[in-house]
Backbone bond lengths (Angstrom), bond angles and torsions (degrees), N, CA, C in turn:
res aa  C-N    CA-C-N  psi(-1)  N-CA   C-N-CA  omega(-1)  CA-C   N-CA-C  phi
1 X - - - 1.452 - - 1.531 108.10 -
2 X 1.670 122.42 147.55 1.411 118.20 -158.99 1.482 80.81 -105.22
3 X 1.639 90.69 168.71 1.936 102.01 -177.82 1.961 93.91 -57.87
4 X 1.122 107.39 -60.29 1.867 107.19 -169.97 1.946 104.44 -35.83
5 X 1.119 92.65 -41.00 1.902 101.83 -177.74 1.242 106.70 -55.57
6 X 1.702 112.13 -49.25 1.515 115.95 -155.38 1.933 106.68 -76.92
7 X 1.740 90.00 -37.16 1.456 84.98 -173.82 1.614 121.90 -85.94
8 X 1.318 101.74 1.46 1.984 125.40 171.20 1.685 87.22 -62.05
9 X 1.467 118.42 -77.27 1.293 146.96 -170.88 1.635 104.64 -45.23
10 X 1.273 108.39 -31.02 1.368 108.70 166.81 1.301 136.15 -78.71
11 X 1.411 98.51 -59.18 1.590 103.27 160.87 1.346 119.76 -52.71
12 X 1.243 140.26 -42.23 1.790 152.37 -174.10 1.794 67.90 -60.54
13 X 1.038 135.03 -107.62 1.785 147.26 -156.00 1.078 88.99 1.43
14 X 2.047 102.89 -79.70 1.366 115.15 -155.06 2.056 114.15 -58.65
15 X 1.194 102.02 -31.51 1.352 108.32 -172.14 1.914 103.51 -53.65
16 X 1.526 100.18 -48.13 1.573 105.10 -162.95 1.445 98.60 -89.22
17 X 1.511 143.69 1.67 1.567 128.31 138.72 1.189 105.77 -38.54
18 X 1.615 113.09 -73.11 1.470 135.66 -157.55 1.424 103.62 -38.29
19 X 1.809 103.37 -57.65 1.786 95.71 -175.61 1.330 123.62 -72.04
20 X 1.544 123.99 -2.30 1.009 131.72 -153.83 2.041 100.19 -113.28
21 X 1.431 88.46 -28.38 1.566 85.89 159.92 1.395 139.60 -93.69
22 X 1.508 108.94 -21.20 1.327 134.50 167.06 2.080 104.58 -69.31
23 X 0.847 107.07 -21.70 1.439 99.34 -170.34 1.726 133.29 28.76
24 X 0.809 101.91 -107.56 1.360 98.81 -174.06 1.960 114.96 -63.48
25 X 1.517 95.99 -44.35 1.364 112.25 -162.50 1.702 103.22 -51.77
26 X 1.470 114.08 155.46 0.963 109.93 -179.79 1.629 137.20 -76.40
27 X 1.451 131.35 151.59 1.790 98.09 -165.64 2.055 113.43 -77.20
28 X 1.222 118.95 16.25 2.185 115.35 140.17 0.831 102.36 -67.17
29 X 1.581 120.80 -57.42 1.889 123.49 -158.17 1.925 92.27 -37.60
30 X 1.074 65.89 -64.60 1.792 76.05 -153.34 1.215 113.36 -70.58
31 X 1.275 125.65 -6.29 1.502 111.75 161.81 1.540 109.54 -92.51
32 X 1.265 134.84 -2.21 0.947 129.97 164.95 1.531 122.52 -84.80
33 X 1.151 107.90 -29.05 1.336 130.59 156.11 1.578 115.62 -33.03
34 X 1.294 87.84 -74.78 1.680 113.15 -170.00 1.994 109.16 -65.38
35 X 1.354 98.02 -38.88 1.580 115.83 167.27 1.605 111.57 -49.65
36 X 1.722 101.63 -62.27 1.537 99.05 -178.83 1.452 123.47 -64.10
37 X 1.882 112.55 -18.61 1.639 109.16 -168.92 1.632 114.13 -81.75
38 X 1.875 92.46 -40.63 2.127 96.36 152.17 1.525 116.78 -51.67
39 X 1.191 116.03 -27.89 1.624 99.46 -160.56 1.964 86.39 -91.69
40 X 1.284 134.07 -66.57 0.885 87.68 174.21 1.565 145.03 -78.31
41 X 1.041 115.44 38.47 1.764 136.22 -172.75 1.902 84.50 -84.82
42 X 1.459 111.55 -75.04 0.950 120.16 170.66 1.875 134.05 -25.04
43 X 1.073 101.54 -63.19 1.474 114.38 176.73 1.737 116.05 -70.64
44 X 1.267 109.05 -13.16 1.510 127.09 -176.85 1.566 105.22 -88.25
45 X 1.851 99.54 -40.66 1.677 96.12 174.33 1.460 123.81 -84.79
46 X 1.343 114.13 -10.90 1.255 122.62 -169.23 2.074 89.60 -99.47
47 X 0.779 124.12 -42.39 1.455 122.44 -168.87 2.235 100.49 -66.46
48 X 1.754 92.02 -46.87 1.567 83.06 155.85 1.742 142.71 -40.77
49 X 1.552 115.90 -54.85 1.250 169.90 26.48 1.393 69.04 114.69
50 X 1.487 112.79 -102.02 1.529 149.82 -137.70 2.066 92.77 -77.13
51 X 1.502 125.35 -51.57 1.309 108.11 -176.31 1.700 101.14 -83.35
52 X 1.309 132.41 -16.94 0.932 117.21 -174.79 1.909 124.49 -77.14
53 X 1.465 97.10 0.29 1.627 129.44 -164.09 1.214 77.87 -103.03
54 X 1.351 136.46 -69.74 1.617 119.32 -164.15 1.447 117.94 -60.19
55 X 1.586 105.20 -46.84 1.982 105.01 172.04 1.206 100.02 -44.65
56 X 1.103 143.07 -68.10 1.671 142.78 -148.59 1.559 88.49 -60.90
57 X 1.184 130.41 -62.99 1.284 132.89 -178.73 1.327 131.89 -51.36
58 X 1.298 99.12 -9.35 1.455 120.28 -172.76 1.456 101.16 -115.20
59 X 1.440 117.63 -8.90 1.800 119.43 153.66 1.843 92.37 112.92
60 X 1.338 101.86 -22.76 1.947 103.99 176.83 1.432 108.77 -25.69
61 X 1.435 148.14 96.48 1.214 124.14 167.15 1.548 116.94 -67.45
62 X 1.274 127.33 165.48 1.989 141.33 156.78 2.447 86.51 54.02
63 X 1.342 102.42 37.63 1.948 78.37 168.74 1.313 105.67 -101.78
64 X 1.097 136.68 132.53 1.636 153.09 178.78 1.611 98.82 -114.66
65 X 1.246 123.94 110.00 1.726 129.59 -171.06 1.562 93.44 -82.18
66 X 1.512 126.83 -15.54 1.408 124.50 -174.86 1.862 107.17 -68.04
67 X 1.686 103.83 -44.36 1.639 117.13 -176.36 1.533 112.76 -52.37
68 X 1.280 103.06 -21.47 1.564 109.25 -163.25 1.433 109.99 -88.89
69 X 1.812 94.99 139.59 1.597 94.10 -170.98 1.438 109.09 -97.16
70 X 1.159 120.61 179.45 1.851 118.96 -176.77 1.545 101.55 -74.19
71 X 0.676 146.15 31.79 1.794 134.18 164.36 1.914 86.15 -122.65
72 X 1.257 123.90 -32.40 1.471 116.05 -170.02 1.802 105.40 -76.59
73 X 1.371 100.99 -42.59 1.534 111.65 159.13 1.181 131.74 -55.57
74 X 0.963 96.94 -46.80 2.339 106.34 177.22 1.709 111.24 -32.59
75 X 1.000 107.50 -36.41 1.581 100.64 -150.79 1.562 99.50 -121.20
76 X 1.508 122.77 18.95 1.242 132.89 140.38 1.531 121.13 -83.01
77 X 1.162 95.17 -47.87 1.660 113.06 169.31 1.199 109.97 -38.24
78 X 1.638 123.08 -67.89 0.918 120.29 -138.48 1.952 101.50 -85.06
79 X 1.688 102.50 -13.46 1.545 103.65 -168.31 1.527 94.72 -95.05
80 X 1.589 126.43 -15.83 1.703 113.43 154.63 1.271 101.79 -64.74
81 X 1.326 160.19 -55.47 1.144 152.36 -140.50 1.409 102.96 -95.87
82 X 1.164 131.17 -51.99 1.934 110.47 144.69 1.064 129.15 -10.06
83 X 1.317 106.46 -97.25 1.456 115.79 173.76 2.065 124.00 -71.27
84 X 1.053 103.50 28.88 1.453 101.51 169.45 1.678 108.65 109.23
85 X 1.108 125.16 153.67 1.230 116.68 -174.47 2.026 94.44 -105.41
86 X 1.482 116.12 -14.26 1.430 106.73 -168.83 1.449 105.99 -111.58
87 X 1.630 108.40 31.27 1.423 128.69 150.08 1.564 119.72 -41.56
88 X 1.121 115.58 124.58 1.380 102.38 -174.37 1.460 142.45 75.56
89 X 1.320 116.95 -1.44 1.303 142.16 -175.41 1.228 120.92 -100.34
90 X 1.367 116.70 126.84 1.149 115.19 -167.40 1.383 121.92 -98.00
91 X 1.023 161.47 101.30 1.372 161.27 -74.93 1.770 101.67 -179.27
Protein backbone atom coordinates (compact mmCIF):
# COMPACT_ATOMS: atom_id res chain seq x y z
CA UNK A 1 0.00 0.00 0.00
CA UNK A 2 1.48 3.58 -1.10
CA UNK A 3 1.79 6.42 1.62
CA UNK A 4 -1.36 8.35 -0.55
CA UNK A 5 -3.34 4.78 0.07
CA UNK A 6 -2.39 4.60 3.69
CA UNK A 7 -3.24 8.14 4.54
CA UNK A 8 -6.80 7.91 2.26
CA UNK A 9 -7.29 4.73 4.63
CA UNK A 10 -6.54 6.89 7.41
CA UNK A 11 -8.50 9.68 7.18
CA UNK A 12 -11.84 7.39 6.01
CA UNK A 13 -10.75 5.52 9.84
CA UNK A 14 -10.33 8.75 11.46
CA UNK A 15 -13.39 10.41 9.76
CA UNK A 16 -15.85 7.37 10.86
CA UNK A 17 -14.58 7.55 14.79
CA UNK A 18 -15.53 11.18 14.55
CA UNK A 19 -19.11 10.30 13.20
CA UNK A 20 -19.45 7.56 15.31
CA UNK A 21 -18.62 9.59 18.38
CA UNK A 22 -20.45 12.67 17.59
CA UNK A 23 -23.63 10.69 17.01
CA UNK A 24 -26.54 12.26 16.67
CA UNK A 25 -25.30 15.91 17.14
CA UNK A 26 -24.89 17.83 14.24
CA UNK A 27 -21.29 18.17 12.37
CA UNK A 28 -21.21 22.67 13.89
CA UNK A 29 -22.45 21.09 17.11
CA UNK A 30 -19.55 19.30 17.29
CA UNK A 31 -17.05 21.23 15.87
CA UNK A 32 -17.83 23.81 18.04
CA UNK A 33 -17.77 21.58 20.71
CA UNK A 34 -14.50 20.18 19.93
CA UNK A 35 -13.23 23.97 19.08
CA UNK A 36 -14.25 25.14 22.59
CA UNK A 37 -12.53 21.92 24.53
CA UNK A 38 -8.94 22.88 22.48
CA UNK A 39 -9.48 26.39 23.19
CA UNK A 40 -9.88 25.87 26.60
CA UNK A 41 -7.18 22.94 26.60
CA UNK A 42 -5.07 25.76 25.50
CA UNK A 43 -5.62 28.57 27.97
CA UNK A 44 -5.43 25.91 30.89
CA UNK A 45 -1.82 25.06 29.55
CA UNK A 46 -0.65 28.36 29.08
CA UNK A 47 -2.28 29.72 32.47
CA UNK A 48 -0.22 26.57 33.97
CA UNK A 49 2.71 27.70 31.84
CA UNK A 50 2.47 31.37 33.01
CA UNK A 51 2.19 30.75 37.22
CA UNK A 52 4.58 28.12 37.02
CA UNK A 53 7.21 30.80 35.27
CA UNK A 54 6.55 33.15 38.12
CA UNK A 55 7.25 30.37 41.09
CA UNK A 56 10.58 29.58 39.45
CA UNK A 57 11.04 33.29 39.41
CA UNK A 58 10.05 33.70 42.64
CA UNK A 59 13.07 31.10 43.59
CA UNK A 60 10.07 28.11 44.28
CA UNK A 61 12.19 25.15 43.33
CA UNK A 62 10.35 21.47 41.57
CA UNK A 63 6.38 23.62 41.85
CA UNK A 64 4.19 22.25 38.97
CA UNK A 65 0.58 24.27 39.63
CA UNK A 66 -0.79 21.18 37.42
CA UNK A 67 0.19 18.52 40.72
CA UNK A 68 -1.83 20.61 42.92
CA UNK A 69 -5.08 19.58 44.19
CA UNK A 70 -8.08 22.11 44.94
CA UNK A 71 -7.75 22.30 48.77
CA UNK A 72 -3.75 23.00 47.95
CA UNK A 73 -5.07 25.73 45.52
CA UNK A 74 -7.90 27.29 47.61
CA UNK A 75 -5.94 29.43 49.69
CA UNK A 76 -3.81 30.96 46.90
CA UNK A 77 -6.87 31.87 45.22
CA UNK A 78 -8.38 33.28 47.70
CA UNK A 79 -5.10 35.67 48.80
CA UNK A 80 -4.98 36.73 44.75
CA UNK A 81 -8.50 37.66 45.08
CA UNK A 82 -7.74 39.78 48.26
CA UNK A 83 -5.29 41.58 47.15
CA UNK A 84 -6.32 42.03 43.45
CA UNK A 85 -6.52 39.59 40.80
CA UNK A 86 -3.89 41.89 38.42
CA UNK A 87 -1.29 41.23 41.15
CA UNK A 88 1.65 40.37 39.56
CA UNK A 89 0.94 41.07 36.03
CA UNK A 90 2.77 42.58 33.86
CA UNK A 91 1.04 45.08 31.80
Amino acid sequence: MSNEQQRTELHRTIWNIADGLRGAVGGWEFKAYVLGTLFYRFISENLNDYINRLQQEAGVEGFDYADMDDEEAAPAKAQNHQHGIRQGCRG
